[in-house]
C-alpha positions as CSV (number, residue, x, y, z in Angstrom):
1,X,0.0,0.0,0.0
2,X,2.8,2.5,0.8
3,X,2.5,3.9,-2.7
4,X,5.0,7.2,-3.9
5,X,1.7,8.8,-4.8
6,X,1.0,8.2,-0.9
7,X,4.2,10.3,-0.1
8,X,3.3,13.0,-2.3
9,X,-0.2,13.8,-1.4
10,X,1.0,13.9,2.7
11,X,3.9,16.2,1.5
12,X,1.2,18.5,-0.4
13,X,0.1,21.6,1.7
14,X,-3.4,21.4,0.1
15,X,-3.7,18.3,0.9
16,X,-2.5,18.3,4.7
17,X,-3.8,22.0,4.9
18,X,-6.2,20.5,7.8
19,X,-4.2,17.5,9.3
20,X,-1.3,17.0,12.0
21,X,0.5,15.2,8.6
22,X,1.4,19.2,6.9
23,X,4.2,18.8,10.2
24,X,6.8,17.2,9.1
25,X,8.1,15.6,6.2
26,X,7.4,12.7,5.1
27,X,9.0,10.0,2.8
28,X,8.5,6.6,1.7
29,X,10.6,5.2,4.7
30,X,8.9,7.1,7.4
31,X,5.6,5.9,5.2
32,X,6.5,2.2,5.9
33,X,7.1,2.8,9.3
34,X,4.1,4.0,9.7
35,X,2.4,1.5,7.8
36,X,4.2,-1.5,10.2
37,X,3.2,0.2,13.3
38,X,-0.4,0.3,11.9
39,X,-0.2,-3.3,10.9
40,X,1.0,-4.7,14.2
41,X,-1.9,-2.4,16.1
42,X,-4.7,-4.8,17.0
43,X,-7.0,-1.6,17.5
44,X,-6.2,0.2,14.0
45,X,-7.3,-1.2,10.6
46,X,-6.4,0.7,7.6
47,X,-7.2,0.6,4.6
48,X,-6.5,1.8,1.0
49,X,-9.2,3.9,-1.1
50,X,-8.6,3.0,-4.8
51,X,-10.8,3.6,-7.7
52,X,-10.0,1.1,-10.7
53,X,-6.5,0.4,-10.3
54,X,-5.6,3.8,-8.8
55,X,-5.3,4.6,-5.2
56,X,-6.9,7.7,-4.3
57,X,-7.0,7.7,-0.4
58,X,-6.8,6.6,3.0
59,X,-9.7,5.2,5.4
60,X,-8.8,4.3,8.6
61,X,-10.9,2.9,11.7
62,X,-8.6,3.4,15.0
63,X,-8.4,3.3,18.9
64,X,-11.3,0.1,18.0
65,X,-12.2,-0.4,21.7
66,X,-14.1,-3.6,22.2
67,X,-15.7,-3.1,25.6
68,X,-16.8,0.2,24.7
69,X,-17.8,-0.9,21.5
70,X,-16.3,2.6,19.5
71,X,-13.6,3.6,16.9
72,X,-12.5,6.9,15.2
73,X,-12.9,7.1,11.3
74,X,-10.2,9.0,9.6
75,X,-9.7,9.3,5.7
76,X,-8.4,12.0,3.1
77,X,-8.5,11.7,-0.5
78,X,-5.2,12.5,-1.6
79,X,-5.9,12.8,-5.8
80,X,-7.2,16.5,-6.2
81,X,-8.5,15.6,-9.1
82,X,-11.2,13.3,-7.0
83,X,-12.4,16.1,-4.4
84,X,-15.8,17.2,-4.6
85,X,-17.1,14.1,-6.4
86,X,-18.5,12.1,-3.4
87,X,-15.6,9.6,-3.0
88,X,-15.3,10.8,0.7
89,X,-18.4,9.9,1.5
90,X,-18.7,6.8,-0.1
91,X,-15.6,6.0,1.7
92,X,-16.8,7.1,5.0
93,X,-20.1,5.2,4.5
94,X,-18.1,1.9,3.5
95,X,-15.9,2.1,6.8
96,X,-19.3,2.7,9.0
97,X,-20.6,-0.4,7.1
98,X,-17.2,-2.3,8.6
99,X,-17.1,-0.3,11.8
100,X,-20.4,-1.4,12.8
101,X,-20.7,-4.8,10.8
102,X,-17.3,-6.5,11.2
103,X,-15.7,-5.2,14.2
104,X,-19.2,-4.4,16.1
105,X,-18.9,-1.3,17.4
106,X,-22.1,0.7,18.1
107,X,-20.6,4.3,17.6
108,X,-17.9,6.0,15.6
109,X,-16.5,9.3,16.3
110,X,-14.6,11.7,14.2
111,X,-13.3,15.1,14.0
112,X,-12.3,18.3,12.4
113,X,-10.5,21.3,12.4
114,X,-13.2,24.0,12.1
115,X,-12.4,25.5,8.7
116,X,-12.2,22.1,7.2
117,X,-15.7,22.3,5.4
118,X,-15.1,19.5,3.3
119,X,-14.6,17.5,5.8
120,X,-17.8,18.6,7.1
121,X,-19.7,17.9,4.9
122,X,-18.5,14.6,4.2
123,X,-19.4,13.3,8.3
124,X,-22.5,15.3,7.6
125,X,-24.1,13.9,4.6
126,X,-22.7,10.2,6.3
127,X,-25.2,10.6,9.0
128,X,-22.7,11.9,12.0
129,X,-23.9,14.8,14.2
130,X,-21.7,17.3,15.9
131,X,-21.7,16.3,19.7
132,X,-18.9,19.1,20.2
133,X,-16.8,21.5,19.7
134,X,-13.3,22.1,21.5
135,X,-12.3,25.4,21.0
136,X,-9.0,27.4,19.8
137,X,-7.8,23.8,20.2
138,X,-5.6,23.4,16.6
139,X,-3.0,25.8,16.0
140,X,-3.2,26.9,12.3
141,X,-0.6,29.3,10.8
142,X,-0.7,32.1,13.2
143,X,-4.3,32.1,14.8
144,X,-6.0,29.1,16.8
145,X,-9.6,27.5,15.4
146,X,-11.6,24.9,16.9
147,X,-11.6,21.0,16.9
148,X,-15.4,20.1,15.6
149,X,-16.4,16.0,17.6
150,X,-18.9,14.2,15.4
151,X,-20.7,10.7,16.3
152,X,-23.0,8.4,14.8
153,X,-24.3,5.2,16.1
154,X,-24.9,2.4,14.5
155,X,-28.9,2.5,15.2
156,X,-28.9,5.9,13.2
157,X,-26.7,4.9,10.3
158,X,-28.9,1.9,9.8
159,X,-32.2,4.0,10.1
160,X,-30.9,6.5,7.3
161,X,-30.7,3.9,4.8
């Protein structure tokens, strides 16, 4: 899965513009490490978005707690060329399906920085609800902004359907 077109898109300001990745640099060795230490984490699956034969993305369910019964849902679509044409969403509503259906967890949480609209909207349209807001909590460029919690359950993203 560790892909150069993985390296590229986490070393792309747009792309990182709203993520702890637009840190530090990233290549394809630090990439592998990452991938290992994801692989040998029994409470992390991820996954790779592709469309055809091209990988667009990254979905990942982490912090799966199994007497709790929750996970966080992260993903980015890293081709530009693919934002704005629902793949988020169907990606988001395909790791629900596994969240709730294969690793049976009754709610997923997720979050944002506040600016990150896209984002947004993607947890929005998938059925999540804002259950909070942290505020001034990121620090982007020179001025603070807010960390936006959304949850969904796995009665209401079965209702919606």
């Amino acid at each position: 899965m560790c892909r150069n077109a993985w390296v590229k898109w986490i070393n792309d300001s747009d792309v990182t513009r709203y993520s702890e990745q637009r840190l530090r640099k990233h290549t394809k060795s630090t990439q592998l490490k990452f991938l290992r230490n994801k692989l040998k984490d029994k409470n992390s699956k991820l996954f790779a978005i592709y469309l055809k034969n091209q990988h667009i993305g990254i979905l990942e369910l982490s912090k799966i707690d199994n007497y709790h019964k929750f996970c966080q849902l992260i993903f980015f679509i890293g081709e530009k060329k693919y934002w704005r044409k629902g793949f988020g969403t169907l990606a988001v509503n395909m790791g629900l399906k596994l969240a709730f259906n294969k690793y049976s967890v009754t709610k997923v949480f997720a979050d944002t920085y506040g600016p990150n609209l896209a984002g947004r909207n993607v947890f929005l349209k998938s059925g999540f609800k804002i259950e909070g807001k942290l505020k001034n909590f990121f620090k982007l460029s020179s001025k603070r902004v807010d960390k936006i919690l959304y949850g969904i359950d796995k009665k209401k993203f079965f209702q919606k359907k």
